[in-house]
C-alpha positions as CSV (number, residue, x, y, z in Angstrom):
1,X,104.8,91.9,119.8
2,X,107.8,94.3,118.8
3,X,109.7,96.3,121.3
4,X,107.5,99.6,122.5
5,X,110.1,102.0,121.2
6,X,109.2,106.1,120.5
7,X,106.2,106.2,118.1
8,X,106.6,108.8,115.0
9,X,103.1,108.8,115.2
10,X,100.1,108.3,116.9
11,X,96.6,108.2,116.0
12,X,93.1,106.5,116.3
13,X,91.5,103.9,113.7
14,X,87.7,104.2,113.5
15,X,84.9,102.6,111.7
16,X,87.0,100.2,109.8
17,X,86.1,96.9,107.9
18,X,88.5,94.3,107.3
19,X,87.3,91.7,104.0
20,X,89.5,88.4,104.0
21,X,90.3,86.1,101.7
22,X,92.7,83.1,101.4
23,X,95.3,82.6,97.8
24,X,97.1,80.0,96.5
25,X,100.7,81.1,98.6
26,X,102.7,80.8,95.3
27,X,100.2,83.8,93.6
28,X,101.1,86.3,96.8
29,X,104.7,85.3,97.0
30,X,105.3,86.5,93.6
31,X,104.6,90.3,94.5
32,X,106.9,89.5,97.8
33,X,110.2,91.4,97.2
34,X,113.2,88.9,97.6
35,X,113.5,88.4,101.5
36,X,110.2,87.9,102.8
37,X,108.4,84.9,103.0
38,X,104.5,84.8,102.5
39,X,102.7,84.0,105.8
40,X,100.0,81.3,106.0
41,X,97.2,79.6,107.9
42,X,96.2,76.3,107.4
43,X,98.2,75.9,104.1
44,X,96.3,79.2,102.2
45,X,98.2,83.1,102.0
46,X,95.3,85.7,103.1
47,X,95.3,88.9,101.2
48,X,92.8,91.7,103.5
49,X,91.0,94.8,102.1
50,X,90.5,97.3,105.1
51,X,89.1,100.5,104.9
52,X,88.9,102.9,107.6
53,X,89.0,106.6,109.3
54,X,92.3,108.1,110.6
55,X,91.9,109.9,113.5
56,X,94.1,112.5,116.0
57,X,96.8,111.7,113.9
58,X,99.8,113.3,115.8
59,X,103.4,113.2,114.1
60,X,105.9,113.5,116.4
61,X,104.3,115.8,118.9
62,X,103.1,118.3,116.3
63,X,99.3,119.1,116.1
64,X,96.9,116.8,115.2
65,X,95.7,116.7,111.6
66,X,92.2,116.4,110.3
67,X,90.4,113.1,110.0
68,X,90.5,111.4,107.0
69,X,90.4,107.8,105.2
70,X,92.7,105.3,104.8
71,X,92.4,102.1,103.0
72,X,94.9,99.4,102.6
73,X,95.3,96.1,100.6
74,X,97.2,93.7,102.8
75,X,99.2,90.1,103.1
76,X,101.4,88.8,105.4
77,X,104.9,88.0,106.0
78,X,106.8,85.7,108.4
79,X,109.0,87.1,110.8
80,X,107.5,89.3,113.9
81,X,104.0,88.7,112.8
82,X,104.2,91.1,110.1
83,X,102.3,92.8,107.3
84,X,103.4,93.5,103.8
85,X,101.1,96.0,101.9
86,X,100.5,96.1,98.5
87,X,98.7,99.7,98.7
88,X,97.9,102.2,100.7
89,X,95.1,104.7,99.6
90,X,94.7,108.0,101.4
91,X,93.1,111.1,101.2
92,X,96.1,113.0,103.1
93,X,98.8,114.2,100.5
94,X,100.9,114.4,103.9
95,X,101.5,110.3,104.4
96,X,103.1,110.5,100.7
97,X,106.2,111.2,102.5
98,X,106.0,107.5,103.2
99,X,107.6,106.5,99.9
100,X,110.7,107.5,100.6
101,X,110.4,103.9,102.4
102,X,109.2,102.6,100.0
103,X,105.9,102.5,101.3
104,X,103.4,102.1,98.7
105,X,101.3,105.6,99.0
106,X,98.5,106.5,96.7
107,X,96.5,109.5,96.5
108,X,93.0,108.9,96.1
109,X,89.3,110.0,96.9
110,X,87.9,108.2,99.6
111,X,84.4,108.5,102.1
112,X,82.9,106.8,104.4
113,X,79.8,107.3,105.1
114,X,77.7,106.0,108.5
115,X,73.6,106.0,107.7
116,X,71.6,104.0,110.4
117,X,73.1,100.5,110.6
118,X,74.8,100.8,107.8
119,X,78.5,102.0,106.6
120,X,79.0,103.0,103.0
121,X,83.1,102.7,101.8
122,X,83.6,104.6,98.4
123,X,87.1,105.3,96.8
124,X,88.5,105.8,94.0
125,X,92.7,106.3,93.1
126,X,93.9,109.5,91.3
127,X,95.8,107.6,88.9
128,X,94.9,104.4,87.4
129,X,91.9,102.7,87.8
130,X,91.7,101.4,91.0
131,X,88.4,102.5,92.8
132,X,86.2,100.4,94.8
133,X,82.3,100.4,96.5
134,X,81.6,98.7,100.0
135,X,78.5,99.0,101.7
136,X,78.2,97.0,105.2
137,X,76.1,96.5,108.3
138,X,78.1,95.8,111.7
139,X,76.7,93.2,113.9
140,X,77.1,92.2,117.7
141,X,80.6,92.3,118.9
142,X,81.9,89.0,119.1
143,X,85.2,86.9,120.8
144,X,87.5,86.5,117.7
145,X,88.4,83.4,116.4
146,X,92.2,82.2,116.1
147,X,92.2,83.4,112.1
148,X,90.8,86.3,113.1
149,X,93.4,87.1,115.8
150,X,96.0,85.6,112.9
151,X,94.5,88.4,110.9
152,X,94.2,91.6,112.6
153,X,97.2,90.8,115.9
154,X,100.5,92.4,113.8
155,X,102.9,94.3,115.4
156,X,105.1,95.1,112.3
157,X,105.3,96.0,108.7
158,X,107.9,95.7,105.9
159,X,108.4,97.8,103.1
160,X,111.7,97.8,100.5
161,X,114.1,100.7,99.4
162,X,117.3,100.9,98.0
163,X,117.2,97.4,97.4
164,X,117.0,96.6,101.3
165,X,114.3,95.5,103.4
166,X,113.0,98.0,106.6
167,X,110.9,97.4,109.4
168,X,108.6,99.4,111.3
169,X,107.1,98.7,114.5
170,X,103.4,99.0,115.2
171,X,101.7,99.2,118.2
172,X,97.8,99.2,119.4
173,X,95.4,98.5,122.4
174,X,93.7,95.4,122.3
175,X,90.2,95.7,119.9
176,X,86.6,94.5,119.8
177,X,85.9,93.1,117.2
178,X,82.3,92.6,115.7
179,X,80.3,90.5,113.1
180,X,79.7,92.4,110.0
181,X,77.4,91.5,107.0
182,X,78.7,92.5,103.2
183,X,75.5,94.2,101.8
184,X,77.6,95.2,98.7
185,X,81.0,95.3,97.6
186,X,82.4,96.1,93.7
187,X,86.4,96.7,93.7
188,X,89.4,96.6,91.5
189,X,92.2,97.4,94.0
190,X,93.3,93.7,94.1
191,X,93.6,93.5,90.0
192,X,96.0,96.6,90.2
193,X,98.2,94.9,93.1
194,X,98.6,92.5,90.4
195,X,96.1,89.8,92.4
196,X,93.5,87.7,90.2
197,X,89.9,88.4,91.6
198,X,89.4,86.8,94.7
199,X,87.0,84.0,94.9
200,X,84.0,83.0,97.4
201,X,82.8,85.3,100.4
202,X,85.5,87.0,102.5
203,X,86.5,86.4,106.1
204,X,84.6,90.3,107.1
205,X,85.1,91.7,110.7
206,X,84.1,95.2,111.7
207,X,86.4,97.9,114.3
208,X,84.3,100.9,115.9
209,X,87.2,102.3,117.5
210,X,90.7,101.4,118.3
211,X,91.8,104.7,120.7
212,X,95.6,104.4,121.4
213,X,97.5,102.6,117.8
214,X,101.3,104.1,117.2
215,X,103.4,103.7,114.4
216,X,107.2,103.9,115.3
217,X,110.8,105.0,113.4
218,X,111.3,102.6,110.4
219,X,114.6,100.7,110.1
220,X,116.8,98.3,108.2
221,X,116.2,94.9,108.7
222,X,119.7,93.0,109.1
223,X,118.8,89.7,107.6
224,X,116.0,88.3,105.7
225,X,113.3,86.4,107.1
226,X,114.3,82.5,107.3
227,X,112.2,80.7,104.6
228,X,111.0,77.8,107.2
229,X,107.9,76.2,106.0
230,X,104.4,76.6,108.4
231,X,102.2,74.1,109.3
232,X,98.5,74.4,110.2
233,X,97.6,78.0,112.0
234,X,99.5,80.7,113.7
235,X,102.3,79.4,116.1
């Protein structure tokens, strides 16, 4: 896990779904900018779809803004256990600010929806055509398995500007995951990350509520990640 140092920003992640699904490492290494290293587990690259509520979001000790929903498109890098994202969708013209990083913001039109047992994900991006449907029903919780841990346990994420490669740390208390069945699910955000369609049933797991996540200062990373080769699962 990456150094506690002062979080920018605090906040809580509710109701959040995260869909799974293993690539061929050589098709997720081509959108890696030069420096990063695809991660991988048991010989495949994983590419996740999450969507989820933002909430109590506090930016350096200013009030808290209004819930709203976030959804990213995901893989993973070596090096910290890290995440590399290939969107970020939000409904908060606020987090824009984040390209300056070179994170990849998007405004967009996003609800979720709770109705019984069941959670509804709708989105849909201001420009272009990415847009998506998910409709789920959360299970029991359940002990997660080591992909699962592989998955979701990431403590830092990489983004490139100025032709260099920064780091920010990210911090959260431990979550409960739980089973989740896909009910329905029509989206297009991994054709417009340049991703062909991914194939077979994803990997899904389901969040109520992680209470305490932080996101701290983003900085320049002093030398790329080493490209040693992985073997098997995490290590």
């Amino acid at each position: 896990m990456v150094a506690n140092r002062v979080p920018v920003l605090r906040a809580r992640w509710l109701t959040q779904t995260f869909l799974s699904w293993p690539y061929p490492p050589a098709t997720v290494q081509a959108l890696l900018p030069r420096g990063l290293v695809v991660d991988e587990f048991e010989g495949a690259a994983w590419v996740t779809f999450t969507p989820f509520l933002m909430a109590d979001v506090r930016v350096l000790g200013l009030p808290a803004l209004p819930t709203f929903a976030e959804t990213n498109l995901r893989t993973y890098a070596r090096g910290g256990d890290a995440v590399w994202f290939l969107s970020l969708d939000v409904t908060c013209p606020l987090l824009l600010a984040g390209r300056t990083l070179g994170v990849p913001y998007h405004l967009a039109d996003l609800r979720v929806s709770v109705t019984g047992d069941t959670v509804t994900y709708t989105g849909a991006r201001r420009t272009g055509d990415a847009g998506y449907r998910l409709v789920v029903r959360p299970g029991a919780p359940a002990g997660p398995t080591e992909l699962d841990g592989w998955l979701t346990s990431r403590w830092r994420a990489y983004s490139r500007r100025l032709g260099r490669l920064w780091e920010t740390p990210v911090g959260h208390e431990p979550w409960s995951p739980a089973g989740v069945s896909v009910a329905a699910l029509e989206q297009t955000v991994t054709r417009a990350a340049g991703l062909p369609a991914p194939r077979g049933e994803p990997v899904a797991l389901f969040s109520r509520s992680v209470d305490h996540a932080w996101v701290g200062a983003s900085r320049p990373v002093r030398s790329p990640t080493p490209p040693n080769p992985r073997q098997g699962g995490r290590t």
